[in-house]
C-alpha positions as CSV (number, residue, x, y, z in Angstrom):
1,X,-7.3,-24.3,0.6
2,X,-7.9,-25.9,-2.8
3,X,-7.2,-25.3,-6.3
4,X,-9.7,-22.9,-6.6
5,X,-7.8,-20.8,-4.5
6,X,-5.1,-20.1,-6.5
7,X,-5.6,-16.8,-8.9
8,X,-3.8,-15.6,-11.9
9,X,-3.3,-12.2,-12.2
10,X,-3.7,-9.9,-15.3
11,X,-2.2,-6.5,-15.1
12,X,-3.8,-4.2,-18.1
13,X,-2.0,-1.1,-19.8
14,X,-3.5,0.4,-22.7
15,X,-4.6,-3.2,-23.4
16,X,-2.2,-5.2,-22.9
17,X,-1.2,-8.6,-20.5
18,X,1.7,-6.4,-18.6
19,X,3.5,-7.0,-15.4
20,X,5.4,-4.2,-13.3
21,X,8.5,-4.6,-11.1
22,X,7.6,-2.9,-7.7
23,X,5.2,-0.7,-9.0
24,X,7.2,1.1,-11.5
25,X,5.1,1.7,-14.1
26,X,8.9,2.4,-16.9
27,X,9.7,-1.4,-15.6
28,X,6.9,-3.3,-17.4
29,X,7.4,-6.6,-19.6
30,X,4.6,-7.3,-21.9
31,X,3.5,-10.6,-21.9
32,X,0.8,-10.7,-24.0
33,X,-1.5,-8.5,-26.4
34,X,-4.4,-10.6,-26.2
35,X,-6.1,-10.4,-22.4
36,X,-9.0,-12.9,-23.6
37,X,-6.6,-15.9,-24.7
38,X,-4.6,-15.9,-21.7
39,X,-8.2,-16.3,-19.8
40,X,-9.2,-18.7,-22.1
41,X,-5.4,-20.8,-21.1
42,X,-6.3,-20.2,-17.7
43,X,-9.9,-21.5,-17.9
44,X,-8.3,-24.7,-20.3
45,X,-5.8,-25.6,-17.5
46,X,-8.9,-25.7,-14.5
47,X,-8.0,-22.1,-13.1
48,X,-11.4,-20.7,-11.9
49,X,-10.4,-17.3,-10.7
50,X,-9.0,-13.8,-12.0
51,X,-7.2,-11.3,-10.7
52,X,-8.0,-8.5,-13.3
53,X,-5.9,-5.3,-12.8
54,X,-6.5,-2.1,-14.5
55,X,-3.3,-0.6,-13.6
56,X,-4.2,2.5,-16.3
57,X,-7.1,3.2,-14.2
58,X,-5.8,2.9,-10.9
59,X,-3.3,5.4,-12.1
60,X,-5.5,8.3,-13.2
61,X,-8.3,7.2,-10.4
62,X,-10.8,6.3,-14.1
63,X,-11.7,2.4,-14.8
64,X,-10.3,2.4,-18.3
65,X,-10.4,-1.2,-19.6
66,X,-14.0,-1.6,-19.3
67,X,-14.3,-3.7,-22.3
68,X,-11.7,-6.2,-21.4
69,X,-13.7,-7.2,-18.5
70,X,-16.7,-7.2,-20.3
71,X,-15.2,-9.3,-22.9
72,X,-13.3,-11.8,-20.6
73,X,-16.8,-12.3,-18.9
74,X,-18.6,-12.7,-22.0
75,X,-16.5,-15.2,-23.3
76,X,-15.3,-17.6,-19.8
77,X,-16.8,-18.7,-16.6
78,X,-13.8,-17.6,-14.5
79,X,-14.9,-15.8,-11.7
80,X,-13.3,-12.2,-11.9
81,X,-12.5,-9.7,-9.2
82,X,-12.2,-6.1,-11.3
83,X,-10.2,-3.4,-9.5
84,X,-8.1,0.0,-10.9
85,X,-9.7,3.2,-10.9
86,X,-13.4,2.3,-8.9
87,X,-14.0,5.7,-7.2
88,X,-18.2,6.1,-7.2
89,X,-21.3,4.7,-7.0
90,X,-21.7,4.3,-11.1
91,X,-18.0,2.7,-11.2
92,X,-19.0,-0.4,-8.8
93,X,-22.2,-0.8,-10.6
94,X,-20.9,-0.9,-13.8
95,X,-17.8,-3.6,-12.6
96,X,-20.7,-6.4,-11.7
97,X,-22.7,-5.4,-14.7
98,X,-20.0,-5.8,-16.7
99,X,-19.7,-9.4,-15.3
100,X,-17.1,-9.4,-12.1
101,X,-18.1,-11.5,-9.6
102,X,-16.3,-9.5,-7.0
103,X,-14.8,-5.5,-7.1
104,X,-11.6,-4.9,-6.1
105,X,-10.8,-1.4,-4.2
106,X,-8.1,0.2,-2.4
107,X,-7.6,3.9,-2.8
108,X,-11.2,4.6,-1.5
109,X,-10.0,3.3,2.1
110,X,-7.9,6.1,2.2
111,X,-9.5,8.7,0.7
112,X,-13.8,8.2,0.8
113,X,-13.8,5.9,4.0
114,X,-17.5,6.6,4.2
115,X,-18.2,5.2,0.9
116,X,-16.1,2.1,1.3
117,X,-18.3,1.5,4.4
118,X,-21.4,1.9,2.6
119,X,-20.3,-0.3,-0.1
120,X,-19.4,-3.0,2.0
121,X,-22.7,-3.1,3.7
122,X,-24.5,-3.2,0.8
123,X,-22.3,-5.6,-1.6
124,X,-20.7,-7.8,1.5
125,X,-18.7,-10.7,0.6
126,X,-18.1,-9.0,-3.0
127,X,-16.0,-6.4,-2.0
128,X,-12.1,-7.3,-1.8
129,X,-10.0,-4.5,-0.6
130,X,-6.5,-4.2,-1.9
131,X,-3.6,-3.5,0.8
132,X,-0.4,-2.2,-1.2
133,X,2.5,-1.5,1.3
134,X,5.3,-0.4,0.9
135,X,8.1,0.0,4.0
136,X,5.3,-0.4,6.1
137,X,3.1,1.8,4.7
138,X,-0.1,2.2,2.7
139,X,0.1,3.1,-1.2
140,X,-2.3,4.2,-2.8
141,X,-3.3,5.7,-6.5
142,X,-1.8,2.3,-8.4
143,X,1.5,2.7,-5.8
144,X,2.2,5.9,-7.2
145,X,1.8,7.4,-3.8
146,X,2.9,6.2,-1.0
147,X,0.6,7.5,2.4
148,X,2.0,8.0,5.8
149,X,-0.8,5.8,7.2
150,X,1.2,2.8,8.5
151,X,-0.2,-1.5,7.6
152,X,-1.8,-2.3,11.1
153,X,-3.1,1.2,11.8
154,X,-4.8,1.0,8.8
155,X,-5.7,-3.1,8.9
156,X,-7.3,-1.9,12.6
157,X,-9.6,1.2,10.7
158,X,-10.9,-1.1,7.7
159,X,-11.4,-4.1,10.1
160,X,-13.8,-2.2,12.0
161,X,-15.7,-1.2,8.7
162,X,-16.3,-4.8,8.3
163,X,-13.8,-5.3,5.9
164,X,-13.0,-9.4,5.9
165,X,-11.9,-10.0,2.8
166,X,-7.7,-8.6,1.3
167,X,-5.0,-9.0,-0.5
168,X,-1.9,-7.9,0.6
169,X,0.9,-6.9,-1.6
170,X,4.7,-6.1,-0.5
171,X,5.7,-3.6,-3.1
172,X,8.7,-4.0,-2.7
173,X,8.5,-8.0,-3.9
174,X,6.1,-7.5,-6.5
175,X,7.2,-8.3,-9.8
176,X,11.1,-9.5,-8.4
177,X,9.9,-13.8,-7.9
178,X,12.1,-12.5,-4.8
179,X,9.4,-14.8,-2.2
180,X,6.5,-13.8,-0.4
181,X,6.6,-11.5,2.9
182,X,5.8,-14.6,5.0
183,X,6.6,-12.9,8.1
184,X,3.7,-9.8,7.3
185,X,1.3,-12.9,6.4
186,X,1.8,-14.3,9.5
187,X,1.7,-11.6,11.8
188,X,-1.6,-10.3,10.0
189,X,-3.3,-13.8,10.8
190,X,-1.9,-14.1,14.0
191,X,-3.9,-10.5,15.1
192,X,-6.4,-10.6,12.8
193,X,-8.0,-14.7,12.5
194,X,-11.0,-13.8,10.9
195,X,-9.6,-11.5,8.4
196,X,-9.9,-14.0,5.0
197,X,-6.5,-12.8,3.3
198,X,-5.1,-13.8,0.1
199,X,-1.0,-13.3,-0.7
200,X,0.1,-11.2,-3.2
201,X,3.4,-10.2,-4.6
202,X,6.9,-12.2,-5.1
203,X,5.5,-15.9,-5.5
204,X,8.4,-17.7,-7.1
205,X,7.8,-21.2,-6.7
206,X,5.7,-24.2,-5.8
207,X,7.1,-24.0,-2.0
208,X,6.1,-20.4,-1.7
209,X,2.5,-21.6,-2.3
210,X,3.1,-24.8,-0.2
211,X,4.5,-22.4,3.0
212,X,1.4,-19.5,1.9
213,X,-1.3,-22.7,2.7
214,X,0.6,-23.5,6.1
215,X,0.7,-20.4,7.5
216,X,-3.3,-20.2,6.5
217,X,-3.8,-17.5,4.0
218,X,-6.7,-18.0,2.1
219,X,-6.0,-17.5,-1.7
220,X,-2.6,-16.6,-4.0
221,X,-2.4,-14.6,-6.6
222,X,-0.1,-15.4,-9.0
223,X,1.4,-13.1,-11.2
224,X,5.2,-13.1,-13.1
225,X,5.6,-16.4,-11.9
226,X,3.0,-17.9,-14.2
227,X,4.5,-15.9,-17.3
228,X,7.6,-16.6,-17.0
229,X,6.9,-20.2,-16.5
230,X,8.2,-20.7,-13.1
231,X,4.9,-22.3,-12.0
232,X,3.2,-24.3,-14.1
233,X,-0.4,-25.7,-14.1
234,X,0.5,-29.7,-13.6
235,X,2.9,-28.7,-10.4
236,X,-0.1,-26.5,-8.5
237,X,-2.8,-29.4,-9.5
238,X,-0.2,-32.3,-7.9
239,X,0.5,-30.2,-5.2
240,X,-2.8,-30.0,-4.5
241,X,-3.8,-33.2,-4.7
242,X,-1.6,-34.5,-2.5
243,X,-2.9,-32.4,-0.2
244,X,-6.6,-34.4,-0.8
245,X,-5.0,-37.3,-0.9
């Protein structure tokens, strides 16, 4: 893992740089109003990915922020993987015309298997499914609802779709800098080696990252931590470059 593999996230609500607090939708903390500047800080400082969330659309199963990916895409060359609301056909279309590099699903899993199938056979390496757990089991709906399909029953079903590429996120860390579920992490990659996952949820601090590279996952997104300046840009980059060096 390199420096490319680290990912800022940014959660959108009616516009807006937001972040929730395990999932509760009346527990977000507005960062910013301006989605396109905090690219363009990200971009500045050498990041080359993005998480881009639309947490409006992943509520009411309809992509809502359509023009804040368009307009991030437009305007950087960070490569951005989309996700909140893709449900059909036109909606994954319109997320790599609008200029992601990747689409970002989750609730389909669960409720169109068929279609995720489909969608990985024909996009491949550019679909990146979403696992949101929470005590164990899969949420769904932007973790508004919470399935009774439990993590490795479900990691067992996409994996033999062809699914290779995750993110996994702990609810119940998400949005507390409380650390990573390590353990979860660990036991994905132990069953599951060619499974390409990236962490998600609860990074506090430069030795969460360092522990998330040992134990092999590959990518971490990045999300409070980054606002709220407990990770900054010159620690990840000398981190890193010890690592080359």
């Amino acid at each position: 893992m390199n420096y490319k593999n680290i990912i800022i996230a940014i959660d959108l609500i009616n516009n807006k740089c937001v972040r929730l607090t395990k999932g509760n939708f009346l527990k977000k903390k507005i960062y910013s109003y301006d989605p396109l500047e905090i690219s363009l800080i990200l971009e500045d400082n050498g990041i080359s990915r993005l998480h881009l969330v639309d947490l409006d659309g992943a509520r009411i199963g309809k992509v809502i922020h359509w023009n804040i990916l368009e307009k991030i895409a437009k305007n950087t060359n960070l490569i951005i993987d989309f996700g909140g609301g893709i449900h059909k056909n036109e909606d994954i279309k319109k997320v790599f015309d609008y200029g992601a590099s990747i689409a970002t699903v989750g609730s389909i899993a669960v409720k169109n298997p068929f279609l995720l199938k489909k969608w990985i056979k024909i996009y491949k390496e550019k679909i990146l499914l979403g696992i949101d757990v929470f005590n164990n089991k899969i949420a769904i709906k932007g973790w508004t609802k919470i399935s009774n399909i439990l993590i490795f029953d479900f990691i067992k079903k996409i994996y033999s779709y062809n699914v290779r590429n995750i993110f996994c996120t702990d609810i119940n860390r998400d949005g507390t800098l409380s650390g990573p579920p390590f353990n979860l992490y660990k036991k994905i990659i132990k069953m599951y080696p060619k499974l390409n996952i990236i962490a998600s949820g609860g990074i506090s601090n430069i030795k969460d990252i360092k522990n998330l590279v040992k134990i092999g996952c590959n990518g971490i997104i990045i999300g409070k931590a980054f606002y709220e300046k407990k990770i900054v840009f010159k620690d990840i980059k000398k981190l890193f470059n010890n690592y080359v060096n």
